[in-house]
N, CA, C and O atoms as CSV, one atom per row, in Angstrom:
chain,resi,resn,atom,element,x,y,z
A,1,UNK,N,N,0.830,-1.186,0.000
A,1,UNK,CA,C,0.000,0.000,0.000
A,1,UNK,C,C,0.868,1.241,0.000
A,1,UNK,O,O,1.936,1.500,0.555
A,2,UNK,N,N,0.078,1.912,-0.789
A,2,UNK,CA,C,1.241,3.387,-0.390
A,2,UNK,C,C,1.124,4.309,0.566
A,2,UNK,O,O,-0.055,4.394,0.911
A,3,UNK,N,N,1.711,4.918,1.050
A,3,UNK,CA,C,1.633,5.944,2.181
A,3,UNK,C,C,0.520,6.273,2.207
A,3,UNK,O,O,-0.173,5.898,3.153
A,4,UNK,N,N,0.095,6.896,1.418
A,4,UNK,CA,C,-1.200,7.945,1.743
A,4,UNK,C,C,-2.265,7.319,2.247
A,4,UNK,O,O,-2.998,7.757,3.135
A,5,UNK,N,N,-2.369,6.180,1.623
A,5,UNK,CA,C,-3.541,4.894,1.666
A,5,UNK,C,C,-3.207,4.638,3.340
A,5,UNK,O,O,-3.932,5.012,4.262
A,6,UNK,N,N,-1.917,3.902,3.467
A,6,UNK,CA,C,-1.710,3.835,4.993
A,6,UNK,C,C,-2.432,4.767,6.050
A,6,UNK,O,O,-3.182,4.443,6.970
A,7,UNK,N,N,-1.961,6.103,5.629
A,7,UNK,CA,C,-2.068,7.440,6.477
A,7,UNK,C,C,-3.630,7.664,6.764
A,7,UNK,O,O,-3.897,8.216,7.832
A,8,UNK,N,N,-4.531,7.350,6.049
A,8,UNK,CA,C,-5.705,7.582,5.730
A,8,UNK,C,C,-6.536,6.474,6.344
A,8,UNK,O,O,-7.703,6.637,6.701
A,9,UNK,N,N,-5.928,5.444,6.435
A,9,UNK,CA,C,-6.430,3.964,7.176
A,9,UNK,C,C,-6.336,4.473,8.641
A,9,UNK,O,O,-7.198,4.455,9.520
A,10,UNK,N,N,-4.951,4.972,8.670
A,10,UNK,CA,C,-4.788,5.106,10.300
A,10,UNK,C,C,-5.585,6.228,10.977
A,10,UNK,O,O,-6.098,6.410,12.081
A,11,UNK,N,N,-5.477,6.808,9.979
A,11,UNK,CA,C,-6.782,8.253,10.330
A,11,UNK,C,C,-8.149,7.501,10.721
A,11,UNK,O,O,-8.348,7.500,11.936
A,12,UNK,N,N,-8.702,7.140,10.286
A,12,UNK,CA,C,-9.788,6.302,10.363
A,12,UNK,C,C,-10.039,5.589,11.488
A,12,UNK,O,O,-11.111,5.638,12.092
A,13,UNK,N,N,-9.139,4.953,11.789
A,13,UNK,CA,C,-8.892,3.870,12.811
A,13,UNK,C,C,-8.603,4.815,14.052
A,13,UNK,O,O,-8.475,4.102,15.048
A,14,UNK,N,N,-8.486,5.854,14.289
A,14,UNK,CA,C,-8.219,6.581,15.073
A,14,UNK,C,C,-9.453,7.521,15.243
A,14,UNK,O,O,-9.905,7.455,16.386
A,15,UNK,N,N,-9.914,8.111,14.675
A,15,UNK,CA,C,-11.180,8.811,14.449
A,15,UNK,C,C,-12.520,7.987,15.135
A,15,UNK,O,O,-13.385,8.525,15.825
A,16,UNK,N,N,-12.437,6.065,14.638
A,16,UNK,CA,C,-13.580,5.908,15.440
A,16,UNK,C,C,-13.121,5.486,16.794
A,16,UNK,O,O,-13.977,4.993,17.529
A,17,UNK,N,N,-12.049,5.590,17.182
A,17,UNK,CA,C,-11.818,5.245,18.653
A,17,UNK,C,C,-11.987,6.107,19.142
A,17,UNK,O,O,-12.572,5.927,20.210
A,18,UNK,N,N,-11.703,7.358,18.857
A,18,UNK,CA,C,-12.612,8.531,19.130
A,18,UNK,C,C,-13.983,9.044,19.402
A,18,UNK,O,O,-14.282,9.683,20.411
A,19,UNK,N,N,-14.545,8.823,18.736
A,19,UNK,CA,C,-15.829,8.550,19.058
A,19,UNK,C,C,-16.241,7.544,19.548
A,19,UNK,O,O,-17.465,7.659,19.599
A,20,UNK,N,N,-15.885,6.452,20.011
A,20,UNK,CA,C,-16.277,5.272,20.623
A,20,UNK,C,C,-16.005,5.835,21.772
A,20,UNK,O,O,-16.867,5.619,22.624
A,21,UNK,N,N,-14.957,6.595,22.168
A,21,UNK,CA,C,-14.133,7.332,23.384
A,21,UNK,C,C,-15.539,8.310,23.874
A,21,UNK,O,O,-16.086,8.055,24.947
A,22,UNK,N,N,-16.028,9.388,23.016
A,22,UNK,CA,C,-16.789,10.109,23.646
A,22,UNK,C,C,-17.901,9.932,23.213
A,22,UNK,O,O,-18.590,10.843,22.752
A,23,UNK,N,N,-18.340,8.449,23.312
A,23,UNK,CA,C,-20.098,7.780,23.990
A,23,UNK,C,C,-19.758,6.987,24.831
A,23,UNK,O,O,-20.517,6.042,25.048
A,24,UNK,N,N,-18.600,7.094,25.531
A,24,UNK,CA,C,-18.403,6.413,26.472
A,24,UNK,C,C,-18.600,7.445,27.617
A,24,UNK,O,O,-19.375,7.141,28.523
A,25,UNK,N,N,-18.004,8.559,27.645
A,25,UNK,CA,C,-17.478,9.588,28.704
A,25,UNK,C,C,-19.240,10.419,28.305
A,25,UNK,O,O,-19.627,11.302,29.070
A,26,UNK,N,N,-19.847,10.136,27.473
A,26,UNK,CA,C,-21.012,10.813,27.373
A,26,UNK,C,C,-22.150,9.966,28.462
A,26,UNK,O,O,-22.862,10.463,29.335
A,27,UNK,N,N,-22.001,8.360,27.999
A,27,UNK,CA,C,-23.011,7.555,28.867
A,27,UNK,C,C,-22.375,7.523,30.297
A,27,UNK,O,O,-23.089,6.766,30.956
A,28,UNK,N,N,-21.344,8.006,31.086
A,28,UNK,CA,C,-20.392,7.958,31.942
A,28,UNK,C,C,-21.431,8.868,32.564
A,28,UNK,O,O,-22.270,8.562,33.411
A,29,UNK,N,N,-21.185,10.264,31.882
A,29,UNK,CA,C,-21.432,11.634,32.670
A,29,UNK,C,C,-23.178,11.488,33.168
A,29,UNK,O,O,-23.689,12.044,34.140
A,30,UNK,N,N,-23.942,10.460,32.055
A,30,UNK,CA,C,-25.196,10.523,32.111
A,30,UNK,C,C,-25.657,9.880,33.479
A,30,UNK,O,O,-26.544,10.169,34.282
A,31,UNK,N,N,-24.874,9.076,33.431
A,31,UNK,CA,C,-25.124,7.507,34.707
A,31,UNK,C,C,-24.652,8.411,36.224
A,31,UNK,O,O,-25.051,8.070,37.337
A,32,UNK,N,N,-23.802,9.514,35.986
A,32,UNK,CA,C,-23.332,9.705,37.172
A,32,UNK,C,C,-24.099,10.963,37.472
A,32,UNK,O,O,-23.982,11.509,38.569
A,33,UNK,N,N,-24.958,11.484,36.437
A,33,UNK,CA,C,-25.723,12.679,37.036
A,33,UNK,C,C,-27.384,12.279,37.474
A,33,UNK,O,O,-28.284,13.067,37.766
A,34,UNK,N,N,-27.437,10.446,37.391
A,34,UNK,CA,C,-28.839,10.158,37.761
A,34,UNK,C,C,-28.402,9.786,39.030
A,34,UNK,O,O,-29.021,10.197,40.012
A,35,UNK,N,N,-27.153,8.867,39.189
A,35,UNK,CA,C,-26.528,8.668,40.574
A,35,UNK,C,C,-26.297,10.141,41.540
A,35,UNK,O,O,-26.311,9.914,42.750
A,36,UNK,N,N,-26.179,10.967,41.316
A,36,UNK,CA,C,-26.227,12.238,41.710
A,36,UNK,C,C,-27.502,12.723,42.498
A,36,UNK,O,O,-27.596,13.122,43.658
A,37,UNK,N,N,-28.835,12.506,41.120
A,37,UNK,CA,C,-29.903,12.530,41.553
A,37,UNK,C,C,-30.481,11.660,42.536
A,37,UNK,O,O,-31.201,12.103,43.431
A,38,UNK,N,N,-30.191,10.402,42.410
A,38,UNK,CA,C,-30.787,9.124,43.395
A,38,UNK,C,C,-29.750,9.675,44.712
A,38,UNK,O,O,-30.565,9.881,45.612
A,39,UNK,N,N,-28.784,9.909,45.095
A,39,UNK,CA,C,-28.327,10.532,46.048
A,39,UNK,C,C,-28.875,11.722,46.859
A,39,UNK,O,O,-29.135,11.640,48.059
A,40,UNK,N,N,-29.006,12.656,46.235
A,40,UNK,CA,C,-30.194,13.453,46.892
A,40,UNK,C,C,-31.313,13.304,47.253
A,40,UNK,O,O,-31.794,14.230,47.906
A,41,UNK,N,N,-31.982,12.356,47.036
A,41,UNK,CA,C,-33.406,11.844,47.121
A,41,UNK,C,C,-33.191,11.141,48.289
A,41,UNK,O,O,-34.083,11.063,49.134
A,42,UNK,N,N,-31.927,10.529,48.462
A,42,UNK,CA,C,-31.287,9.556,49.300
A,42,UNK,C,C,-31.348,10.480,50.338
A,42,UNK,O,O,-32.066,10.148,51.281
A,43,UNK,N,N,-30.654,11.796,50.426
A,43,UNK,CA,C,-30.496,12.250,51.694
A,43,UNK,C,C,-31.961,12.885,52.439
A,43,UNK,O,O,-32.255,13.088,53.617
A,44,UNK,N,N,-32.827,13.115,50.932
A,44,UNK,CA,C,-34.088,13.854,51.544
A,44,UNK,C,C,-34.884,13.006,52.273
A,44,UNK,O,O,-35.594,13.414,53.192
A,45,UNK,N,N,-34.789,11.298,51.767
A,45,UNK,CA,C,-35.372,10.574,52.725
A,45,UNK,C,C,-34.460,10.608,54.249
A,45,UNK,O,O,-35.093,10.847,55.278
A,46,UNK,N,N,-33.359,10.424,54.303
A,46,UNK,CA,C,-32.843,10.394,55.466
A,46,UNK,C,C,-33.057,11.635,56.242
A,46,UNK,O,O,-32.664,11.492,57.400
A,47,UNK,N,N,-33.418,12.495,56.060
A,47,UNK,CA,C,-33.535,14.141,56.826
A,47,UNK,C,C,-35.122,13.426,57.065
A,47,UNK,O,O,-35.664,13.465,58.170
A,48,UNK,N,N,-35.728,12.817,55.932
A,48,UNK,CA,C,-37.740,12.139,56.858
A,48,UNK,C,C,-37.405,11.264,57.437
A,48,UNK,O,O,-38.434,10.646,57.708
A,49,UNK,N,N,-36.587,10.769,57.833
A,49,UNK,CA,C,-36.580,8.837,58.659
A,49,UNK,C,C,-36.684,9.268,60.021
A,49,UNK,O,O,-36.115,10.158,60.652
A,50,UNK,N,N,-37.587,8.382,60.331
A,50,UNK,CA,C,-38.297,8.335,61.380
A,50,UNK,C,C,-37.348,6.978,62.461
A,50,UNK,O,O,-36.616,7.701,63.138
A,51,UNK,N,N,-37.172,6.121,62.714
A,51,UNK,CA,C,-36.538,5.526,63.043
A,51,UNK,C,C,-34.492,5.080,62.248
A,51,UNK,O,O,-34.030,5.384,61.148
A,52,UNK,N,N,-33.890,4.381,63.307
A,52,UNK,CA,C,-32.553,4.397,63.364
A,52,UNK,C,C,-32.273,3.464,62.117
A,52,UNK,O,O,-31.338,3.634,61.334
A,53,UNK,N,N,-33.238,2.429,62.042
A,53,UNK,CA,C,-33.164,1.255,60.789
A,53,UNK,C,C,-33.038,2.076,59.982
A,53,UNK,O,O,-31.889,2.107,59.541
A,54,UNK,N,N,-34.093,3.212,59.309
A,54,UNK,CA,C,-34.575,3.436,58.461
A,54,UNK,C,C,-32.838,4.761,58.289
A,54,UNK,O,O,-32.091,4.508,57.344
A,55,UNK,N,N,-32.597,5.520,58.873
A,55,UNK,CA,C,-31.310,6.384,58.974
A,55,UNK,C,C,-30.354,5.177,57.829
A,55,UNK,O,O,-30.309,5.195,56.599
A,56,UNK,N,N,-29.603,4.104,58.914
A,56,UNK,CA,C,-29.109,3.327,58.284
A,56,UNK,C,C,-29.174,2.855,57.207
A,56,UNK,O,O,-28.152,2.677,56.543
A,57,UNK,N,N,-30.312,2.553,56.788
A,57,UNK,CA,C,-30.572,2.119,55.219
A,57,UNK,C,C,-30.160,3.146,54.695
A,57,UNK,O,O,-29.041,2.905,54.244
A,58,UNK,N,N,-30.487,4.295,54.482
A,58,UNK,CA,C,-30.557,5.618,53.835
A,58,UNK,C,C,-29.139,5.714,53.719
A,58,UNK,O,O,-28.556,5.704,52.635
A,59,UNK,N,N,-28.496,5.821,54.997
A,59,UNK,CA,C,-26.950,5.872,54.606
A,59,UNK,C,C,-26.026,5.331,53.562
A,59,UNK,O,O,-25.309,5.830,52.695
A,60,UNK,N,N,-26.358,3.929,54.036
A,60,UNK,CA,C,-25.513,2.929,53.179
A,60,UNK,C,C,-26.008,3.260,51.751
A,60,UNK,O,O,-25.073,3.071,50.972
A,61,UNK,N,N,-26.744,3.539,51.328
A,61,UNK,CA,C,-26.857,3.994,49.863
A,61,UNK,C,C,-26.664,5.024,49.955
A,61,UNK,O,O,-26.797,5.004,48.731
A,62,UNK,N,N,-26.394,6.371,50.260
A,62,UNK,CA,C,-25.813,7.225,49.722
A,62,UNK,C,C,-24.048,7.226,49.790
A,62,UNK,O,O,-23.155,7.825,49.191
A,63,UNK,N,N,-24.133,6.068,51.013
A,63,UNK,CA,C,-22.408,5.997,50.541
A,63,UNK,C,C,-22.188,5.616,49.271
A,63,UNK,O,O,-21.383,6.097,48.475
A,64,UNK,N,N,-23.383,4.207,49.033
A,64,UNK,CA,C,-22.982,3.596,47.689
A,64,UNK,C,C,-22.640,4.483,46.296
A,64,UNK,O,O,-21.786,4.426,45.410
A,65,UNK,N,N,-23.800,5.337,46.614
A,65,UNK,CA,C,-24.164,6.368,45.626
A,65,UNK,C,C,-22.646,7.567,45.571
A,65,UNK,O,O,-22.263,7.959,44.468
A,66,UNK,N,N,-22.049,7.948,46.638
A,66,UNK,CA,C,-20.948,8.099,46.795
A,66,UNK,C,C,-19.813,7.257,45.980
A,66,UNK,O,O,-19.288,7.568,44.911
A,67,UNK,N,N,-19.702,6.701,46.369
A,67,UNK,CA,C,-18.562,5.874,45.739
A,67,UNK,C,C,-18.801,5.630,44.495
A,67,UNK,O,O,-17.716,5.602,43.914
A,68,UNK,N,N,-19.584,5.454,43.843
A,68,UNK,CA,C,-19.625,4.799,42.636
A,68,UNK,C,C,-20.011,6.121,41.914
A,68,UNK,O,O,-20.448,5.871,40.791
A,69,UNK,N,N,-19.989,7.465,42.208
A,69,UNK,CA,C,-19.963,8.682,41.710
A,69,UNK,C,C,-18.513,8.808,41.433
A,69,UNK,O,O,-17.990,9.113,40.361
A,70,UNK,N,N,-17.943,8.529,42.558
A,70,UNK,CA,C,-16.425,8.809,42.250
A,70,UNK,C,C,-15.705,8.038,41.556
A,70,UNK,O,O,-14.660,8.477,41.076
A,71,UNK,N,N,-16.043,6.896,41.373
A,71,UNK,CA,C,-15.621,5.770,39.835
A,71,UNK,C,C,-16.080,6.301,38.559
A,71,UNK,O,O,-15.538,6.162,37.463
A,72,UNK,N,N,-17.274,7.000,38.876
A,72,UNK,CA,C,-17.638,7.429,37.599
A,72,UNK,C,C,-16.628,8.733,37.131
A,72,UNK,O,O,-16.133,8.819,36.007
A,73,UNK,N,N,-16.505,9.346,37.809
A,73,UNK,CA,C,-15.791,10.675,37.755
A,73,UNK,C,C,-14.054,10.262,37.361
A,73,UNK,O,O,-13.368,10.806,36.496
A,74,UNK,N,N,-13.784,9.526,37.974
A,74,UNK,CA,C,-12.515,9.065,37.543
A,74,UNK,C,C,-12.197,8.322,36.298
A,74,UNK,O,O,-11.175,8.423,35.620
A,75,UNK,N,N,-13.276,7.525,36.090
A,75,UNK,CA,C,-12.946,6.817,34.813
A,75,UNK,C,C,-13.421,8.383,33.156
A,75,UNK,O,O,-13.076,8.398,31.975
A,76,UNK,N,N,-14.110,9.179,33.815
A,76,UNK,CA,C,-14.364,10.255,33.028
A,76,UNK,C,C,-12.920,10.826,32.950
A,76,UNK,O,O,-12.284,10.704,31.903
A,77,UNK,N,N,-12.491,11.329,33.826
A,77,UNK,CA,C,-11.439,12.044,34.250
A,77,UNK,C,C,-10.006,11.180,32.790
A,77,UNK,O,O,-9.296,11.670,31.912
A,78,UNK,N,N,-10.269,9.693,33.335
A,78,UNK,CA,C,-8.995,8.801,32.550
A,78,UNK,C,C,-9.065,8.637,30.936
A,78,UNK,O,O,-8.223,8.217,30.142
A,79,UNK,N,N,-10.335,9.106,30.756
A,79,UNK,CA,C,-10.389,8.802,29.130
A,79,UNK,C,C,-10.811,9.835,28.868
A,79,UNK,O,O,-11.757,9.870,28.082
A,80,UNK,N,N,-10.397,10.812,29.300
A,80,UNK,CA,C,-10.637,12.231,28.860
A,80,UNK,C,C,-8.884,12.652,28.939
A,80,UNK,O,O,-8.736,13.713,28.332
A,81,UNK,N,N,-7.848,12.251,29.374
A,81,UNK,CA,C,-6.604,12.107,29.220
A,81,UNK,C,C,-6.166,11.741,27.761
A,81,UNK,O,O,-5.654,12.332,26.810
A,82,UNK,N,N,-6.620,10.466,28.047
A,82,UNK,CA,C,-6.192,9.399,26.359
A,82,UNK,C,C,-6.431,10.463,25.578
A,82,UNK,O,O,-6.313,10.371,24.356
């Protein structure tokens, strides 16, 4: 093959990893701004809980919701590097 042909392949091949790249960091940002939302909802029930069970439950999911915000944010963060 000749150069150009090469050059033009690799363009290509690079272009859709690119875009494969940002519907990734797009469905990323989406997932982590409903986790965002289910987190707040999280705390508004815990500010209504009426008993200590009910506190507890509430917690442990907004930690969850926590943490897995911050996976989201990081893996945004890492392929927004590349």
């Amino acid at each position: 093959m000749k150069t150009k042909k090469l050059v033009k392949r690799l363009q290509e091949l690079l272009d859709s990893e690119q875009r494969t790249q940002n519907r990734q960091i797009e469905a990323l940002e989406k997932v982590v701004e409903k986790l965002e939302r289910k987190e707040q909802h999280f705390r508004e029930k815990l500010s209504l809980a009426e008993s200590e069970e009910q506190r507890l439950k509430f917690g442990g999911k907004i930690a969850i919701c926590q943490a897995q915000r911050e996976k989201g944010i990081a893996a945004i963060k890492e392929l927004r590097e590349d």
